[in-house]
C-alpha positions as CSV (number, residue, x, y, z in Angstrom):
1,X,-0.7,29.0,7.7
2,X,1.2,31.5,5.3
3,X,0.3,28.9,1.8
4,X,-0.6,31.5,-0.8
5,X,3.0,32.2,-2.5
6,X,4.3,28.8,-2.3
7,X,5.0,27.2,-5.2
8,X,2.3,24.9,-6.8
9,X,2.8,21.4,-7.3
10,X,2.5,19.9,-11.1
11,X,1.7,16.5,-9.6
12,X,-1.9,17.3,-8.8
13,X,-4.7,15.2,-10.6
14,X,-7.9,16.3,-10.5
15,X,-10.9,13.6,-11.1
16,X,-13.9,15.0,-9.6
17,X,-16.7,15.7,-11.0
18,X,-16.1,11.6,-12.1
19,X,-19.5,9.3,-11.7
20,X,-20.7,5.7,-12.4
21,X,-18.8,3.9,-10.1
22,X,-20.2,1.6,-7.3
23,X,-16.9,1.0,-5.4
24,X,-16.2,-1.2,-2.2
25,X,-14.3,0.0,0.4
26,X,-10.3,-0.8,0.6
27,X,-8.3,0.3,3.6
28,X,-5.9,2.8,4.6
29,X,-8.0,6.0,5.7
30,X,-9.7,7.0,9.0
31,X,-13.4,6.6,7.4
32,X,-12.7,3.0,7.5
33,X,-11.8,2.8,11.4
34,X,-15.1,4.6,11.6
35,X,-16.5,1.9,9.3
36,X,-15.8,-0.9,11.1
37,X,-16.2,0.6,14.6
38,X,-19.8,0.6,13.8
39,X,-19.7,-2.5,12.2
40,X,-18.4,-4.0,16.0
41,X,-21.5,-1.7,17.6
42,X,-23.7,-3.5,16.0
43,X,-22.5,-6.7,16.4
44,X,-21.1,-7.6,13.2
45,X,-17.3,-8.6,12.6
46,X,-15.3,-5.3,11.9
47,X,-12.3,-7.7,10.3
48,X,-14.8,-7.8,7.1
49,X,-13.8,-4.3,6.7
50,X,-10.5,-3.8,8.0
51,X,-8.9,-6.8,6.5
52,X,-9.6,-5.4,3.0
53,X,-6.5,-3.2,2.5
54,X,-3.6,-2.3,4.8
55,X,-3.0,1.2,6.0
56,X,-1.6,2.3,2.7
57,X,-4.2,0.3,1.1
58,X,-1.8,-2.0,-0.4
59,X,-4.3,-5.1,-0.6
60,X,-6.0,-4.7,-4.0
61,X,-10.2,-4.5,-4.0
62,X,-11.8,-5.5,-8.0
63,X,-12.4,-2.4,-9.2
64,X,-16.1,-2.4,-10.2
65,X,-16.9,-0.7,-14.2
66,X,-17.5,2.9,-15.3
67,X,-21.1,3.4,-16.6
68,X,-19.7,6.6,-18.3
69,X,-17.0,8.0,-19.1
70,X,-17.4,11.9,-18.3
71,X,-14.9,14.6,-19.5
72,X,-12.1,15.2,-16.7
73,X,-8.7,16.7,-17.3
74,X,-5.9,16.0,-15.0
75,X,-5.3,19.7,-14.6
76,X,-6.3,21.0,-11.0
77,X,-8.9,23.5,-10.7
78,X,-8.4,26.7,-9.8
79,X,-10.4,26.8,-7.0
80,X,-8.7,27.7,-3.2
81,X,-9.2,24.2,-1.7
82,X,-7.1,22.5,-4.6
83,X,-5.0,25.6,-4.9
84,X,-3.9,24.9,-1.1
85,X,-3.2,21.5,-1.9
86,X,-1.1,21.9,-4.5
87,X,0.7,24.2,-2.2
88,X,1.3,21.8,0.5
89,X,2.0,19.1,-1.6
90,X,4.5,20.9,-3.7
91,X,6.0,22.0,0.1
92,X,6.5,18.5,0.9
93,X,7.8,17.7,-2.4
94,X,10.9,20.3,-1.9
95,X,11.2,19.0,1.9
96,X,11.7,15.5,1.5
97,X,13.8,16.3,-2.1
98,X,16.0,17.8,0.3
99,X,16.0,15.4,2.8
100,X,16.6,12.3,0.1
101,X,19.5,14.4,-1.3
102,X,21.6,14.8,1.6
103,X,21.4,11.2,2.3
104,X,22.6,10.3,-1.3
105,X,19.3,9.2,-2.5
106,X,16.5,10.8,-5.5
107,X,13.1,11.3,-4.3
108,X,10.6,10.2,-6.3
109,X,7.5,12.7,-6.4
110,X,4.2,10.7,-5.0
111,X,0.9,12.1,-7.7
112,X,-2.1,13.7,-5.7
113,X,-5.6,12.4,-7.1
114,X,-8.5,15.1,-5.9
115,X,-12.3,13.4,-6.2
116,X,-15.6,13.3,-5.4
117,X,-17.3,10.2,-4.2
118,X,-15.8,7.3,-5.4
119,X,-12.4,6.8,-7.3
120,X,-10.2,4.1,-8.9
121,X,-7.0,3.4,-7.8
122,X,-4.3,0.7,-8.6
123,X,-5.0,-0.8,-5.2
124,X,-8.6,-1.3,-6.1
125,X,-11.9,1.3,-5.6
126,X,-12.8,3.1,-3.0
127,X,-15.4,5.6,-1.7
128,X,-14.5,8.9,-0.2
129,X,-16.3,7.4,3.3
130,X,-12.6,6.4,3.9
131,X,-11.5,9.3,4.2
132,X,-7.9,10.5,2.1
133,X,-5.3,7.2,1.5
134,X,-2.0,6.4,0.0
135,X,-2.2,3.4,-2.5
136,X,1.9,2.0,-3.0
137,X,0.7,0.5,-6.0
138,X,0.6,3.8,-8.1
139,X,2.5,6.2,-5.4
140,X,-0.5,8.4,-5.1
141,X,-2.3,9.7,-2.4
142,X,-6.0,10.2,-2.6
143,X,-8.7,12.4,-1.3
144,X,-11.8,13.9,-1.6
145,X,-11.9,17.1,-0.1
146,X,-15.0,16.9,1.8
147,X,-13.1,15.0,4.0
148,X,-12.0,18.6,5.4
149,X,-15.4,20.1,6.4
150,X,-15.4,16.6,8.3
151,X,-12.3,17.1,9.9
152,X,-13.6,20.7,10.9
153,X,-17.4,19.9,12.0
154,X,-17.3,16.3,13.0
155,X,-13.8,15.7,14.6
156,X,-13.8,19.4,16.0
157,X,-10.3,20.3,13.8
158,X,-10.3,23.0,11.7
159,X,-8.1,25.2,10.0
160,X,-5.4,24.7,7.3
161,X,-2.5,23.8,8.7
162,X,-4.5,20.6,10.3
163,X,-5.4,20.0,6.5
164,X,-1.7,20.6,5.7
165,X,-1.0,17.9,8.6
166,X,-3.6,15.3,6.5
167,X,-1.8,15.0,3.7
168,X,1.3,15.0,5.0
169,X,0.8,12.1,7.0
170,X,-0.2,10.4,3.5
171,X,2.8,11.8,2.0
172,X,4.5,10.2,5.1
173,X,3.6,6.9,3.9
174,X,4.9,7.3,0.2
175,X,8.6,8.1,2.4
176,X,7.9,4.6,3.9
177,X,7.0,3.2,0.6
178,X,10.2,4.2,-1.0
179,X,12.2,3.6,1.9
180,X,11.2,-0.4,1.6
181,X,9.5,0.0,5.4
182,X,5.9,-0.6,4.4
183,X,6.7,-3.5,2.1
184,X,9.0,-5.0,5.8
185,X,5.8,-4.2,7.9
186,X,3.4,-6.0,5.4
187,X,5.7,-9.4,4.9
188,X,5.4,-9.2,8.9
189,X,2.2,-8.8,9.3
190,X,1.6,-11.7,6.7
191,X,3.4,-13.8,9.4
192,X,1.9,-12.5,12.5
193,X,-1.4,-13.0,14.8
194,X,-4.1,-10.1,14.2
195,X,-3.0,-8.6,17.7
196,X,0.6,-8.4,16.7
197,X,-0.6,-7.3,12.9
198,X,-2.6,-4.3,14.6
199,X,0.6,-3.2,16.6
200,X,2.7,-3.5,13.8
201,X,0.0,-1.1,12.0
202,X,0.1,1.2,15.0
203,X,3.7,1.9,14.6
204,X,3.4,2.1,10.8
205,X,1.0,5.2,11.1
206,X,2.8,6.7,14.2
207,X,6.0,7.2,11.8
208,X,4.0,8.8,8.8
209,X,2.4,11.1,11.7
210,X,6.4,11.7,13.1
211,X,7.2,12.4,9.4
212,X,4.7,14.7,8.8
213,X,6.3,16.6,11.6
214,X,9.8,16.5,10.2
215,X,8.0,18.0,6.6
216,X,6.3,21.2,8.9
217,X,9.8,21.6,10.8
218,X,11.3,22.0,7.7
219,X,8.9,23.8,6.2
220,X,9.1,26.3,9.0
221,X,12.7,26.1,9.2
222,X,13.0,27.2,5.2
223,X,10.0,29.4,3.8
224,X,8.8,30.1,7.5
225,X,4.8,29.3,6.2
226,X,3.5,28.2,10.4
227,X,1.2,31.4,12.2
228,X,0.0,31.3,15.3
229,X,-2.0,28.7,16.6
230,X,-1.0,26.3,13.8
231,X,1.0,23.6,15.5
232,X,-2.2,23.2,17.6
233,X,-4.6,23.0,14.9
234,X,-2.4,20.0,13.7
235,X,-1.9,18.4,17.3
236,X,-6.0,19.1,17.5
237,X,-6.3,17.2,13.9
238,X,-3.6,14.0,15.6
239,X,-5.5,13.8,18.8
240,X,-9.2,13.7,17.1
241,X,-8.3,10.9,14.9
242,X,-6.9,8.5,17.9
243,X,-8.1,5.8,17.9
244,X,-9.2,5.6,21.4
245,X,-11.2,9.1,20.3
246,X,-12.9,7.1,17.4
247,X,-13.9,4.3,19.4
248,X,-15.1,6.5,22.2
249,X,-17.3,8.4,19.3
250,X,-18.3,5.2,17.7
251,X,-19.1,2.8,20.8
252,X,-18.7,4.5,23.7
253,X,-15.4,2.2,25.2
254,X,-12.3,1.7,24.3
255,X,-10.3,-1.7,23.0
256,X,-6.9,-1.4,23.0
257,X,-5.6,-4.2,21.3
258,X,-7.8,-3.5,18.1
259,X,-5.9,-0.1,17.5
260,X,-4.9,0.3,13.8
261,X,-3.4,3.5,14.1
262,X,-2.8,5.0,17.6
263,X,-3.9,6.2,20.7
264,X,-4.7,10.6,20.6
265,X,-1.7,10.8,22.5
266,X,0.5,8.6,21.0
267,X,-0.5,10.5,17.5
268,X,0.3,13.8,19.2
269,X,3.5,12.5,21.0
270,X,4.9,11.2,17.5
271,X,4.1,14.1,15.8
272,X,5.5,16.6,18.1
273,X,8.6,14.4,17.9
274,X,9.1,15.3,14.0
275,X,7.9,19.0,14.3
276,X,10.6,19.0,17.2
277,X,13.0,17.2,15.5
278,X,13.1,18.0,11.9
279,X,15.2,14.5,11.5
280,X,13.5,11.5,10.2
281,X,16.3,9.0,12.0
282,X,14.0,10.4,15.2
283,X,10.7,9.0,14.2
284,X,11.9,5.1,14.2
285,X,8.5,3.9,15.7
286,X,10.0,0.5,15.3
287,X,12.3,0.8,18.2
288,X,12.3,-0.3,21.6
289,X,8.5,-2.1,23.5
290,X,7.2,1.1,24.3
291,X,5.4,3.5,22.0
C-alpha cells in the first residue's frame, strides 16, 4: 500500500502510554467474539459478555477510576505505526467527505483514539482484549495497535492494507452512525428475540465491511495508494475474522445462529462488493432474506 505521502489526519488522539485503569469489557470488537467463544468452551454463558455493548459498543459499561493521572498529549507520535494511521484515516476522511457532498450532506470527521491496554470511552471502559471499536457516543474509533501484530501472527493477516481494511470497517460504522442506521438496528434489536438480534448484528457489520470497500475503491480510484497483493491482504484480514473461522479456532464447531458478525465468506463477499462498487447504495445489507 503506497501510504507515505498521504496527507495526515489532525483527528488522531494519542493516549498510550495511559495506566491505572481496571476496565471491563464493552462490545463491538473481534477480541470479544473471541471472549465469549471461550466463555461457551468452557461451559459458561457467552451472553454475559456479548450482551455488554452492541457492535459499535453503544451500551454503556461504568467506567472504573484513574489511580493516576500520567502526562499524555493528544498529539500522535511520530512513530510509523500511528504515522500510517493517520494516513489511512485522513484517506477515509477525504473519501466519505466526498461521498457526503455529492449527496447534499456534511460529513462529520469520526476522532481516532490510539492506546495501550485499557482506555475510557463515552460508551464505558474497555481493554484492548477487544480488539479496535467504534463507540457512537463520542464518534471515535478505538484501538490499540497491538491489535495488528495479532492480526499478522495469530489470524495469519498481515500487511498494511489489511490494517488499512481494520479501521476502515470502524470508520464504516461512524457512516452508519451518522446515517441514523445503527441507532434503526439497535431500537430493533431492543424488540427482537437474541436469534433475530444476532442477524440483525450480522447485517450491521457486513455493511461497515461493504463500506470499507467503497473507501479503498475510492481511494484507488483518486490517489491510486493499492500495490500488488493488497486487495488480498484485506480479503485475507475479512475471511480470518468470520465468524465461523473464530469459532472453528475457539471450539472446534461451528453455530450458526450465534454469529455476530459474519461468516469468512460473507465478510469477503460484502467487502468485495464495495471495493467493486465504489457506491455505498450497493452495500444495503438490509435487503432481501439472503446475505
Amino acid at each position: 500500500m503506497d501510504w507515505e505521502k498521504g496527507r495526515r489526519s489532525t483527528n488522531v488522539e494519542d493516549q498510550r502510554g495511559r495506566g491505572g485503569v481496571s476496565a471491563p469489557i464493552i462490545g463491538g470488537g473481534i477480541g470479544t467474539i473471541i471472549l465469549a467463544l471461550v466463555v461457551t468452551f468452557l461451559g459458561g454463558d457467552p451472553s454475559v459478555i456479548l450482551n455488554q455493548g452492541n457492535p459499535s459498543g453503544d451500551r454503556p459499561v461504568p467506567a472504573a477510576p484513574q489511580s493516576r493521572s500520567p502526562r499524555t498529549t493528544d498529539a500522535p507520535r511520530t512513530d510509523k505505526m500511528s504515522d500510517f494511521v493517520s494516513v489511512v484515516l485522513a484517506d477515509t476522511e477525504d473519501t466519505w467527505s466526498d461521498i457526503f457532498r455529492q449527496s447534499g450532506g456534511n460529513y462529520v470527521k469520526p476522532k481516532l483514539v490510539l492506546y495501550s491496554d485499557v482506555v475510557r470511552s463515552a460508551c464505558g471502559s474497555a481493554q484492548s482484549a477487544m480488539g479496535p471499536f467504534y463507540c457512537p457516543r463520542d464518534q471515535k474509533v478505538y484501538i490499540d495497535l497491538s491489535f495488528y501484530r495479532d492480526l499478522k501472527n495469530k489470524y495469519q493477516a498481515p500487511g498494511d492494507f489489511a490494517q488499512a481494511y481494520v479501521i476502515a470497517h470502524e470508520v464504516g460504522h461512524h457512516v452508519q452512525n451518522l446515517l441514523g442506521i445503527s441507532d434503526k438496528v439497535q431500537s430493533l434489536q431492543s424488540r427482537s428475540s437474541k436469534a433475530e438480534a444476532n442477524k440483525l448484528s450480522v447485517r450491521l457489520e457486513l455493511q461497515a465491511d461493504c463500506f470499507a470497500g467503497v473507501w479503498g475503491n475510492r481511494a484507488q480510484r483518486s490517489r491510486k495508494i493499492l500495490e500488488q497483493g493488497d486487495i488480498e491482504e484485506a480479503l485475507t484480514a475479512a475471511s480470518a475474522i468470520g465468524d465461523d473461522n473464530l469459532q472453528k479456532r475457539a471450539r472446534g464447531y461451528v453455530v450458526p445462529e450465534s454469529f455476530t458478525h459474519g461468516s469468512a465468506a460473507q465478510r469477503v463477499q460484502w467487502f468485495k462488493k464495495g471495493i467493486q462498487t465504489g457506491n455505498p447504495e450497493q452495500c444495503n445489507t438490509f435487503a432481501g432474506t439472503n446475505l
